[in-house]
N, C-alpha and C positions, 0 to 999 in steps of 0.2 A: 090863652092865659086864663081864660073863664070858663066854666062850665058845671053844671047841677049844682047852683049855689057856691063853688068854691073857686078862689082865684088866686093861682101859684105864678110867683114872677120867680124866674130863676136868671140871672144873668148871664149866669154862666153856657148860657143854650143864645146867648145874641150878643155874644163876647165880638164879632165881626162887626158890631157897630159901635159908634159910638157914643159915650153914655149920653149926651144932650138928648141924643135920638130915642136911646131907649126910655128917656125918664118922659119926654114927650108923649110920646105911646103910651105909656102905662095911665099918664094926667089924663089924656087924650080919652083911653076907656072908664076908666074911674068916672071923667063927665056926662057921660053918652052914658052909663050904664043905670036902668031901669032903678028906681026910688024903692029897693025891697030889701028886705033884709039877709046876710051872706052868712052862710054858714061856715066855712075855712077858708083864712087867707094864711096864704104864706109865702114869705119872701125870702130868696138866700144869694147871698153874695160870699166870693170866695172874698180869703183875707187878701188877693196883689193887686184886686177889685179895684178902682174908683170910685169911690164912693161919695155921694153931698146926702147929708145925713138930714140936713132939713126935706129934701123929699119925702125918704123913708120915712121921717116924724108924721108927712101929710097925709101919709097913703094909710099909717095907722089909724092916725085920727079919723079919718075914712071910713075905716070899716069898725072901727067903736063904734060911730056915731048910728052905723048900720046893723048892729044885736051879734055884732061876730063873735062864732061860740069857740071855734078854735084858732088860736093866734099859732102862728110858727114862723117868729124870726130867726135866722142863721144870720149874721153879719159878719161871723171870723177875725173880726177885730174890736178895738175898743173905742170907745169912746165916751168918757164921762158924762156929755152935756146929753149920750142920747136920746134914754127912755121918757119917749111922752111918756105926764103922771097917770094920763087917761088910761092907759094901761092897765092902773091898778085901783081903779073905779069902773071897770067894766063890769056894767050885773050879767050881762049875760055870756060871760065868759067862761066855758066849763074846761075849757084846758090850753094851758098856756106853755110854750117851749121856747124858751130864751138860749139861746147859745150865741157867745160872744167872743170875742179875744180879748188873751191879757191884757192885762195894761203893763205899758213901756216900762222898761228899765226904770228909767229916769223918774218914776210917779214911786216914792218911797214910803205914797199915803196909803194906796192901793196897788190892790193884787188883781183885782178881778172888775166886775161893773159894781155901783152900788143899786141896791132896791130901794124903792120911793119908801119913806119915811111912813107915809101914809096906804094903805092898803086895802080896801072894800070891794073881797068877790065874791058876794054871795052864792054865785052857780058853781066856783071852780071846784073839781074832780079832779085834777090832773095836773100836778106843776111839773116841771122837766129843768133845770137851770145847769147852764154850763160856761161857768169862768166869771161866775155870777156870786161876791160874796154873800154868803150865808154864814152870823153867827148864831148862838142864843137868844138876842135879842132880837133881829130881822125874823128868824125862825117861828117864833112867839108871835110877832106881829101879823106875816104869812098865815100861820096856823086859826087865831082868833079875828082877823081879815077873811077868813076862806072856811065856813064854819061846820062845808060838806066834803071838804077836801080827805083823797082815799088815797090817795097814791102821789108818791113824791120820788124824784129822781135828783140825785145833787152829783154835776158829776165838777171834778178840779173848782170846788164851791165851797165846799164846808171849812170855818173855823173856830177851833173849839167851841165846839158844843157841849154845853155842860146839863142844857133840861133839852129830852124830847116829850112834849107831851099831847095827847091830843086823844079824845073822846072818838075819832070816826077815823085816825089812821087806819089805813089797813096794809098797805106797799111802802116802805121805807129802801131807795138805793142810793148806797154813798162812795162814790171813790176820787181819790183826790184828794188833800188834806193841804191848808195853807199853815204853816207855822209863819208865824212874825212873831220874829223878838226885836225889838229895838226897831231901828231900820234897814237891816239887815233879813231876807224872803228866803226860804227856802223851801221847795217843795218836796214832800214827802208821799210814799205811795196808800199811806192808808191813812182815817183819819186817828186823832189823840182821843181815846176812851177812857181819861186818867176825871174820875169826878165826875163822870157823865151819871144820866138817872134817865130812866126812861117810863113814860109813865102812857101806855097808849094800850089800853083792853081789847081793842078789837084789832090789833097787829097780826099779821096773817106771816107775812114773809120779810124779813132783813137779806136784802143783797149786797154784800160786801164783792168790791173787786180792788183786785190788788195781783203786785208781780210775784212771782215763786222767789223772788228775791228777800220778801218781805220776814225774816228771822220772826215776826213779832205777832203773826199772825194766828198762830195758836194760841197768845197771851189773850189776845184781841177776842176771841172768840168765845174764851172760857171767863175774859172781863164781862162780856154782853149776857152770855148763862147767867151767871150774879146776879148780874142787874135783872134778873126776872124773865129773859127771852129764853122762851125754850130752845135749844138744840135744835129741835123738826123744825123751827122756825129760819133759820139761819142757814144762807148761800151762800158761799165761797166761791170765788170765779178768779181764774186767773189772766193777766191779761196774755200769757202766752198760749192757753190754749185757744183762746178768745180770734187771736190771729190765726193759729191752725184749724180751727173751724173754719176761716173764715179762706183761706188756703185754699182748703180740700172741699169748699163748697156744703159743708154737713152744718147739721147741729149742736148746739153744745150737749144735747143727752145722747145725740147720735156718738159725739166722741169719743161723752164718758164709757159709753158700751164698749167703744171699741178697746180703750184704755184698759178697763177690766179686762177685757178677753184675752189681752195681751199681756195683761200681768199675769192672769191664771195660767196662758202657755206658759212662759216664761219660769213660774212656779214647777210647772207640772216638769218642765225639763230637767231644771235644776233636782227634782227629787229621783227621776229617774238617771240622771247622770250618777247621783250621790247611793243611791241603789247601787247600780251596777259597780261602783270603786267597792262598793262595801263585797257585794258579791266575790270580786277577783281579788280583794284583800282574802276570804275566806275559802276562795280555791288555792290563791298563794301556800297560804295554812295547811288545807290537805297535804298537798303535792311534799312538803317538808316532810310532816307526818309521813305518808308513805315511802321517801328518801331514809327516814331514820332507821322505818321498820326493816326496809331490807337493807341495811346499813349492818343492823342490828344482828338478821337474819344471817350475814353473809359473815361476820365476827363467829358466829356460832357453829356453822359450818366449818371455818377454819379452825379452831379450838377442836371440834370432834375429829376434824381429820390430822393434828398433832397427836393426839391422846391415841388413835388408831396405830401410826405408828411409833411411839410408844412402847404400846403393848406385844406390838410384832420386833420390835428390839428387843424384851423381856424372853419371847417366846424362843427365839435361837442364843 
């Protein structure tokens, strides 16, 4: 579970026991392990897990209390009451990845987990949140909380966001978009860019992902131009090809290559097919033309050889 500074519990690798035993174990090294400071903890549990959330709370607090720079909880599910606030008072926190699960049906307050109210990371570089609401307001708090922060992932997180701003962005990734009207939830594949303003000078690259399904995603993109994002700046990713990458074992520039190549065959056939009709359209054409000429030819033959006799009728 431990080694060069970092300590990953995954349950999912000690699923044959059970959980009393594993949370013992994990306590058990947590006490026994040496008074120094940890560089990455991470913990993940699937969502049909087991899970008693006051552990996970303890094992956080744990390595707070011990200068951990990279957090990585996965829990797959929800749970309102879970994030210690310690979390977001780590100074020496430089990258943090929350992934969570919805929340239930039946919760018509929330969609996703909520973020501490309160927020001070001075070291954070790197936020990652998934099913983690994010609006304007949490975003702002995140952003003047985290005052070196470069790179932000949001993924089924964002709602309506209407300011991004930020003096040291440089990564902005958003997919997933919560609309709530009323009490009524509905998830949508891109986020709402109606009113947004984006206000971040050292932005390097916007990653949008979204389904080919998405009709709106050319508006989306020519919205974000407007708003001041260059073009060069802006990534499009689909989530279908995303899975065929992910299929066929390649990359996603590997794809794209391939994607091209196969369009420009595809091109280059299409031109050569439409060549060639044009071609036999225009031997069709000949072959008339020389039909008429000896058509023509053979009318005139006949005509001289009436006229011939004719003249031999005249002559007796």
């Amino acid at each position: 579970m431990e080694s060069d500074g970092s300590i990953r519990i995954n349950y999912g690798e000690y699923e044959h026991w059970k959980y009393d035993k594993f949370a013992r174990v994990v306590n058990n090294m947590l006490l026994r392990r040496e008074n120094v400071d940890l560089h990455k903890f991470q913990v993940c549990f699937k969502g049909y897990h087991l899970i008693n959330f006051k552990d996970v709370r303890t094992w956080i607090q744990y390595v707070v209390n011990h200068g951990v720079e990279v957090l990585d909880v996965n829990l797959g599910r929800y749970d309102k009451t879970f994030l210690p606030r310690c979390i977001f008072a780590c100074r020496s926190l430089e990258e943090l990845n929350l992934q969570m699960g919805e929340a239930p049906k039946d919760d018509l307050e929330h969609k996703g987990l909520m973020l501490s109210d309160k927020i001070c990371l001075p070291s954070l570089k790197k936020l990652n949140l998934c099913d983690v609401e994010v609006d304007t307001l949490s975003l702002r708090q995140i952003i003047s909380g985290s005052p070196g922060l470069e790179d932000v992932h949001l993924s089924n997180s964002t709602q309506h966001l209407e300011l991004v701003k930020s003096n040291m962005l440089k990564m902005l990734e958003i997919h997933g978009f919560f609309a709530l009207q009323g009490n009524d939830r509905e998830t949508t594949s891109s986020m709402s860019i109606a009113g947004m303003t984006f206000k971040c000078p050292l932005l390097e690259t916007l990653i949008i992902l979204c389904s080919k399904d998405d009709v709106e995603i050319g508006k989306t993109v020519a919205a974000m131009v407007a708003l001041g994002i260059g073009l060069e700046k802006i990534q499009v990713f689909f989530y279908e090809d995303i899975e065929r990458a992910e299929r066929w074992g390649v990359s996603l520039e590997e794809l794209k290559k391939q994607d091209a190549l196969d369009k420009m065959l595809k091109e280059n056939r299409e031109k050569v097919k439409g060549s060639n009709a044009r071609s036999d359209n225009n031997n069709d054409g000949d072959e008339m033309e020389d039909e008429d000429y000896y058509s023509d030819e053979e009318e005139m033959d006949d005509e001289d050889s009436e006229m011939d006799d004719e003249d031999d009728d005249d002559d007796m």
